[in-house]
C-alpha positions in Angstrom: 150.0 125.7 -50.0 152.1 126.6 -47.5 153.7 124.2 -45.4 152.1 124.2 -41.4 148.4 125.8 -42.9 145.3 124.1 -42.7 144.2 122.7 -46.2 140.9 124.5 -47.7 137.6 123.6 -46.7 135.8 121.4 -49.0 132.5 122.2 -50.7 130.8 119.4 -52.6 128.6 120.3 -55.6 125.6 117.5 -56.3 124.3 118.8 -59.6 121.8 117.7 -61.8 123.8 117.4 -65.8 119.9 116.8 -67.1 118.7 120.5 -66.2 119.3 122.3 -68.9 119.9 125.3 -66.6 123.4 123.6 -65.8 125.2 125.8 -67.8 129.0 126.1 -68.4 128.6 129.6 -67.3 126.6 128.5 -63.9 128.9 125.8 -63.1 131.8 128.8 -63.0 129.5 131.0 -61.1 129.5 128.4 -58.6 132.9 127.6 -58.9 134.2 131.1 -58.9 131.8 132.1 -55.7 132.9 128.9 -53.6 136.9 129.7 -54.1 136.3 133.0 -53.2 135.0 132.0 -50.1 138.3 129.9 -49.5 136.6 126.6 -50.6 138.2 123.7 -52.5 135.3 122.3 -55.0 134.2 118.4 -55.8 131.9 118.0 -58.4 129.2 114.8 -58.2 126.9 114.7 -60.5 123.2 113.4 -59.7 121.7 110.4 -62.0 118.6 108.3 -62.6 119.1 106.0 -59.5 121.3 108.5 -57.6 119.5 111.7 -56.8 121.5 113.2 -54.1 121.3 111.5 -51.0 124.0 108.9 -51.6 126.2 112.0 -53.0 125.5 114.3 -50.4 126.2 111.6 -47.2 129.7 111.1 -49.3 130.3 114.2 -49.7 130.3 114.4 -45.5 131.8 111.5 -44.3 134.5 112.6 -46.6 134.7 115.9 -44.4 132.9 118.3 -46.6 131.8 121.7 -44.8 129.3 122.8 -47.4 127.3 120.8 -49.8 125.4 122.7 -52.4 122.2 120.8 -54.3 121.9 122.2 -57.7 119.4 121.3 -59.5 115.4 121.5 -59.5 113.2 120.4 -56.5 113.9 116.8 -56.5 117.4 117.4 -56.2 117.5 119.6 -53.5 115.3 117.8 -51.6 117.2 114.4 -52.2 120.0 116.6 -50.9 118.4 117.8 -47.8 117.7 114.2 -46.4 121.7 113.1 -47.3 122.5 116.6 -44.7 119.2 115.8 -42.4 120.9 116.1 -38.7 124.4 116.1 -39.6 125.0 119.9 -38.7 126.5 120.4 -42.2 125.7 123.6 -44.2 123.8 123.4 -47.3 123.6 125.4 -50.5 121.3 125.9 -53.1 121.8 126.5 -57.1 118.1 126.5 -58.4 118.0 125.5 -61.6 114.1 123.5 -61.6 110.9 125.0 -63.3 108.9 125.9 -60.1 112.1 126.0 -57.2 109.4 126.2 -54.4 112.5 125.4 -51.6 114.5 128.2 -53.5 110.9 130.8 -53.3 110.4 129.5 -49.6 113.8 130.5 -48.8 113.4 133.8 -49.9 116.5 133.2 -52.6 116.8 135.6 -55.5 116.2 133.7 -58.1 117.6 133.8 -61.8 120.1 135.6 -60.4 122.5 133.2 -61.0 126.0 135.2 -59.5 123.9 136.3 -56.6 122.4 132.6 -55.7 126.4 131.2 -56.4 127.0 134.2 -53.7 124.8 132.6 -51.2 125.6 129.4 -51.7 129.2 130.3 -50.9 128.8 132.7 -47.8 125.3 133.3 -47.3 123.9 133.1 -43.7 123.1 129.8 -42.3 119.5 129.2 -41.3 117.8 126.6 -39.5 115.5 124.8 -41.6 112.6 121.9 -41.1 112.4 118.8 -43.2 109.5 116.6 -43.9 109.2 112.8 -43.5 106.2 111.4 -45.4 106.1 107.5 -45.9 103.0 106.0 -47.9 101.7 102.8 -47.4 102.0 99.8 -49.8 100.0 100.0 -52.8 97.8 97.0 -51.5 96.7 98.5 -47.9 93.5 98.1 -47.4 92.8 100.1 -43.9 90.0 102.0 -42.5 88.3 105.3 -43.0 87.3 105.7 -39.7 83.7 107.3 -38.8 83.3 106.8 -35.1 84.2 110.1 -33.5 85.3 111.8 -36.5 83.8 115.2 -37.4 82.2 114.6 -40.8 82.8 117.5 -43.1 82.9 118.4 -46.7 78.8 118.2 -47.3 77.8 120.4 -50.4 76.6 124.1 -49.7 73.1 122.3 -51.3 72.5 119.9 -49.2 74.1 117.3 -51.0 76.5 114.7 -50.1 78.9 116.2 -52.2 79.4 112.5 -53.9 79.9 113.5 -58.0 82.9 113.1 -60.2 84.2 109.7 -57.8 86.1 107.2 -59.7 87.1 104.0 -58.7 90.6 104.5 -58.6 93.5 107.4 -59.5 93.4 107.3 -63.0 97.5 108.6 -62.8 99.9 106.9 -65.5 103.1 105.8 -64.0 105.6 108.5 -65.4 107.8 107.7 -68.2 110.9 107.9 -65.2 109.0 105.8 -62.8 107.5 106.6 -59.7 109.7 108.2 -56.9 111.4 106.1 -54.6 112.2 106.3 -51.1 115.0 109.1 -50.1 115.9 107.5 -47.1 115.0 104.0 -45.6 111.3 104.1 -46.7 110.3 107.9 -46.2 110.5 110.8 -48.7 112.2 113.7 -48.4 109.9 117.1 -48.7 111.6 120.4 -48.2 107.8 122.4 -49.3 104.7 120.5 -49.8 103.3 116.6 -50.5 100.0 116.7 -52.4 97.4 114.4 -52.7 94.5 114.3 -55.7 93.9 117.4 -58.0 97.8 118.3 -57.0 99.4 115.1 -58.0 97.7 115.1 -60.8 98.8 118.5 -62.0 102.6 117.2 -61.8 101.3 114.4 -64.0 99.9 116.3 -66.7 102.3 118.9 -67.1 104.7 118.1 -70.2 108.3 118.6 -69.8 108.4 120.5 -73.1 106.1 123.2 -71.9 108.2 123.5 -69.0 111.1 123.9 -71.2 109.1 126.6 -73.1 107.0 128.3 -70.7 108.6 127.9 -67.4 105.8 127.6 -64.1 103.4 128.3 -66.8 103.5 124.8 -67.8 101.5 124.1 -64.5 98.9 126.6 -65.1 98.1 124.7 -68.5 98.1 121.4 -66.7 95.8 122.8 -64.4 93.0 123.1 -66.8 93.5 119.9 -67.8 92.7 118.3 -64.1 89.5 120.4 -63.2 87.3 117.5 -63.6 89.2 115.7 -61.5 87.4 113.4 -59.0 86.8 114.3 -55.2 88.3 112.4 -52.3 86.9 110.9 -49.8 89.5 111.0 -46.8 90.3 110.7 -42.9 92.4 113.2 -41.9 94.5 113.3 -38.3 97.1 115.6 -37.2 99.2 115.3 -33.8 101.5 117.8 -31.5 99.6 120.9 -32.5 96.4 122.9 -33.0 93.5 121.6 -34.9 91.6 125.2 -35.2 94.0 126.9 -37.2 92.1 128.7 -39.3 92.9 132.6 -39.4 90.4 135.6 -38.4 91.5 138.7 -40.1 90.8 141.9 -38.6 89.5 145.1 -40.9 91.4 147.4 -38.9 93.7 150.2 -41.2 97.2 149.3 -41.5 99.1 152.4 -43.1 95.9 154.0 -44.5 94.5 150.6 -46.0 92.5 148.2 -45.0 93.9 144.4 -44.5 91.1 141.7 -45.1 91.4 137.7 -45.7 92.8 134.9 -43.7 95.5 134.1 -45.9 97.1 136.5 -48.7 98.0 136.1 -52.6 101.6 137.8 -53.4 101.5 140.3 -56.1 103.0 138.7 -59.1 106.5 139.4 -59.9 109.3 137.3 -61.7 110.7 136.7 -57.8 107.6 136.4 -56.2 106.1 139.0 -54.4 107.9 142.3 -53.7 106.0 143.6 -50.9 106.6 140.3 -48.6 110.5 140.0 -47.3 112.7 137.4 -47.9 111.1 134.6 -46.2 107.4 135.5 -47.4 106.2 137.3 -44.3 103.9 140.4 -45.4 104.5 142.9 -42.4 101.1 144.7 -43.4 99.0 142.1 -43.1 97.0 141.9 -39.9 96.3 138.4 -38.8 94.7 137.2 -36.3 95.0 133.5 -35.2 92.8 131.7 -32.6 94.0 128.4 -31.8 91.2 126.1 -29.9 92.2 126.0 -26.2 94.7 124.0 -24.9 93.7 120.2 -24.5 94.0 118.8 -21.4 96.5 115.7 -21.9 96.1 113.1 -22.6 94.4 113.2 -25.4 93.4 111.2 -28.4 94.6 112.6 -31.9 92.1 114.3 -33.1 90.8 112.7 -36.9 88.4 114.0 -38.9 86.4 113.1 -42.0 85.7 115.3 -45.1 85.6 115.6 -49.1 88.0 117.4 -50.7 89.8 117.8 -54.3 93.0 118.2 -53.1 94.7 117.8 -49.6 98.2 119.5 -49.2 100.6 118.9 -46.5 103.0 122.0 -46.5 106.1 122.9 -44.9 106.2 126.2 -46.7 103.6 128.3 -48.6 104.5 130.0 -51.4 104.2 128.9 -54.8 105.1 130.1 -58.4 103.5 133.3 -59.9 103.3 135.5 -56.8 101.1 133.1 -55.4 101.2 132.6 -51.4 98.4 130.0 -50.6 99.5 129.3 -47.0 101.2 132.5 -45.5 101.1 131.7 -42.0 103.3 128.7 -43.2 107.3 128.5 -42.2 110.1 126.4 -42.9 111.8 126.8 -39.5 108.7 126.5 -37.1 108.8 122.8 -36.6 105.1 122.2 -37.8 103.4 120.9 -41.1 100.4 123.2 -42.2 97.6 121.4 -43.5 95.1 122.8 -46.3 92.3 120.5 -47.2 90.8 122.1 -50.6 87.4 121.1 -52.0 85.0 122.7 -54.9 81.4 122.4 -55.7 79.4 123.2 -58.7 81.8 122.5 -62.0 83.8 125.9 -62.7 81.7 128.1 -60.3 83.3 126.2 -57.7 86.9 126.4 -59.3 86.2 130.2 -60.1 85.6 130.9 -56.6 88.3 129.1 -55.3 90.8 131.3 -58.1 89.1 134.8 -56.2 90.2 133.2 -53.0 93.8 132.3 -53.8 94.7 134.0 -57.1 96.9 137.5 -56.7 96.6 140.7 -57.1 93.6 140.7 -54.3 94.5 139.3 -50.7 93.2 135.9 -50.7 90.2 134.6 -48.0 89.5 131.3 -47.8 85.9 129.9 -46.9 84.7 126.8 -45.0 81.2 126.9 -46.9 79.9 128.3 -50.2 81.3 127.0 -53.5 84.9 126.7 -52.4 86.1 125.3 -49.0 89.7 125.6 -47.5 89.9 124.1 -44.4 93.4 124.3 -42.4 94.7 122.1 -39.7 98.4 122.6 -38.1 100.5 119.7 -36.2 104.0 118.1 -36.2 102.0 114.8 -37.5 99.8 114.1 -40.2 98.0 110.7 -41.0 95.4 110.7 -44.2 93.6 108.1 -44.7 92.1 107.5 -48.7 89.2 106.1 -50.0 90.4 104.8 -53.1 94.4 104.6 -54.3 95.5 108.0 -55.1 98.7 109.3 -56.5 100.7 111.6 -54.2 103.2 114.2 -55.2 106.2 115.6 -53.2 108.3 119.1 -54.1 106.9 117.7 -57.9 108.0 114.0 -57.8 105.5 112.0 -58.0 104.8 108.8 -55.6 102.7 106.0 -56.8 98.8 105.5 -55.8 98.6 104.6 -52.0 95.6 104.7 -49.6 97.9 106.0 -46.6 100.0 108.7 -46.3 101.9 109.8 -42.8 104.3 113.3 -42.5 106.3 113.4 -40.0 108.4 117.1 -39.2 111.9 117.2 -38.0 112.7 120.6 -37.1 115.9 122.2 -37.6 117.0 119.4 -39.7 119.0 121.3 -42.2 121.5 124.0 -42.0 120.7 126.4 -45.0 122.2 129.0 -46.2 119.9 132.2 -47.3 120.4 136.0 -48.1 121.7 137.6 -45.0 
C-alpha cells in the first residue's frame, strides 16, 4: 500500500460451510469479484447457534462496507436482520434449494460468476424486512367473533369443519426449532407460513433436496394434502383490506390478459417474460382498494377457514411459479393470502389451475378453491389450535399467535443493475 492512501474497503463474507454449494471454486468467485471491486475480504463462517446475525453486526461495527450472506434462505435472512437499519450494503451468494430472496430479487441464479459480480458491484436497492414474533407455546387467547366477518363456509353449505385435528401434528426437526433472529422476532426476507405450508418444509427430506433441487417440495407437497384446515382470526393494520385484483379482458399486444394474479412460465431462472424483479409488463391489472376509512378506525379482523395462510413480502416461488404478483420487496407492506380447499383433490386440483404455470393464474373467493388476499404493514393471526409456522423455510415451533410487523427500506441490497 502506498503510504498517505486510504486502506481498502472491507467486505465481510458470512457463509454457510454446510451447503454443499460452498464450493472451493464459489468461494474464489466471490473472492475474485470482491478484489476486483477494490475490496479487502473477511471470511466468517455461519454455525448451528450462529446463523448470521451475530456475524454480520461484527462484521459492521468492525467498519465493513459490504457484507455478503452466502448461503440458503436462512442465512441470508439471519444476515438481513444483523444489516436491518444500519445503511450497510448487503450481498447475496445463493447457494439454498429454493433461494426465494435470491428469485425475489430478480438475481440470476446458478450463475455463480455473475451473482459473485453482483455481490461485488451490483446496484444498491432498497429493500423491506419482516418482523414476525409468535407467541409462547402455552398462549391461550381469543378467536374473536364479535364484529368479525365470518368467512371460509363450504361452497355446499357446510361449515367447512372436516380433516380438524386437535393439534399440529409437526415433529420438532432433527436441528430444532428456529430461534429468534433478533431479541424475540424472526427475520423474513419472503414469506412466513402457517398450516399446509409449514408442514411442507417439514416433510421435505434433505436428501431429496440434495437430489432433486425445489422438486423436493413438490414431493412433500403430496405428502400434506390431507392436511387439516384452520380455524383462524385474521387482522391486518396501515393498509387496504379489499385487495383483491379485478383483471380486465382488454387486448394487450394482440392477446388477451385474464386472472387476478399470474403463474410465471417455467424456466430454470424463473420466468423469462417477467423482468428482473417479477413485474409482467403485459399483464393488465386492475386493483380496487375499498375507500379510504375515515380515521380513526378499529383494525379491521376477520374470521375464516383456511389450509394455509401466508404472510408474504415477496411473491414468487420456485418452478416459474408467481402466486402473489402484485407483491414487492420495496413497497413497505406485507401481502396476505389466506388459501383454503374443499372437496379432497377436487379442491386441490382447482387450486393447481388457479396458481400452477403455463396459464395465468385467477384466484377465486368461492367454488372448490378460495384465495382470499388482504394487504397492510401489520398482520395479527389468531389460531385455533397450536400450529407450526415456517419462515423463508425455517421452521418455528407450534404457536396460537403470530404478529408481522414491516420495516421498509430496512436493507440495502445489491441487485442486477
Amino acid at each position: 500500500m502506498t503510504a498517505g492512501t486510504d486502506p481498502a474497503p472491507v467486505a465481510a463474507v458470512v457463509i454457510n460451510p454446510t451447503k454443499s454449494a460452498a464450493t472451493r471454486a464459489v468461494r474464489q468467485a466471490l473472492g475474485d469479484a470482491l478484489h476486483e471491486a477494490g475490496y479487502r475480504t473477511v471470511w466468517l463462517e455461519t454455525s448451528a447457534r450462529e446463523t448470521g446475525a451475530t456475524q454480520a453486526r461484527l462484521a459492521v461495527a468492525s467498519g465493513a462496507g459490504l457484507v455478503v450472506a452466502a448461503g440458503g434462505d436462512g442465512t441470508v435472512r439471519s444476515v438481513a436482520a444483523g444489516l436491518a437499519g444500519t445503511g450497510v450494503d448487503m450481498g447475496i451468494m445463493p447457494l439454498g434449494t429454493a433461494n426465494l430472496a435470491a428469485r425475489n430479487l430478480g438475481l440470476p441464479l446458478r450463475r455463480q460468476t455473475e451473482l459473485a459480480r453482483i455481490a461485488a458491484a451490483g446496484r444498491t436497492t432498497p429493500t423491506d424486512l419482516v418482523w414476525v414474533r409468535t407467541e409462547a407455546a402455552g398462549h391461550t387467547g381469543p378467536l374473536p367473533t364479535t364484529g368479525a366477518a365470518v368467512r371460509g363456509a363450504a361452497a355446499d353449505g357446510t361449515d367447512g369443519a372436516d380433516n380438524r385435528g386437535d393439534i399440529d401434528s409437526i415433529a420438532e426437526p432433527p436441528q430444532g426449532w428456529a430461534r429468534p433472529t433478533l431479541g424475540n422476532e424472526h427475520a423474513c426476507l419472503v414469506v412466513a407460513g402457517i398450516g399446509f405450508d409449514a408442514g411442507l418444509v417439514a416433510s421435505t427430506r434433505p436428501a431429496l433436496k440434495e437430489r432433486l433441487s425445489w422438486g423436493a417440495y413438490g414431493l412433500a407437497a403430496l405428502e400434506n394434502l390431507g392436511r387439516r384446515r384452520m380455524d383462524l382470526v385474521l387482522g391486518v393494520e396501515g393498509g387496504t383490506m379489499a385487495a383483491v385484483a379485478e383483471v380486465s379482458e382488454r387486448a394487450v399486444g394482440g392477446a388477451a390478459v385474464s386472472g387476478a394474479l399470474g403463474a410465471a412460465g417455467s424456466s430454470p431462472d424463473g420466468d423469462a417474460r417477467a423482468d428482473a424483479r417479477g413485474n409482467h409488463p403485459d399483464r393488465v391489472i386492475a386493483v380496487v382498494p375499498e375507500p379510504p376509512p375515515a380515521p380513526p378506525r378499529p383494525p379491521r379482523t376477520e374470521r375464516m377457514t383456511a389450509r394455509t395462510l401466508l404472510i408474504a413480502n415477496g411473491g414468487r416461488l420456485p418452478a416459474g411459479v408467481t402466486l402473489l404478483p402484485e407483491a414487492r420487496l420495496d413497497d413497505g407492506l406485507l401481502d396476505v393470502a389466506a388459501i383454503d380447499t374443499l372437496h379432497g383433490l377436487w379442491g386441490w386440483a382447482s387450486l393447481a389451475r388457479q396458481v400452477l404455470p403455463p396459464r395465468p393464474a385467477s384466484y377465486s373467493t368461492r367454488g372448490a378453491a378460495q384465495v382470499l388476499l388482504r394487504r397492510g404493514r401489520e398482520v395479527t393471526v389468531w389460531l385455533d389450535l397450536p400450529t407450526a409456522v415456517e419462515i423463508d423455510g425455517d421452521l418455528v415451533a407450534p404457536t396460537r399467535g403470530v404478529r408481522a410487523r414491516v420495516q421498509p427500506g430496512a436493507l440495502r441490497v445489491r441487485c442486477p443493475a
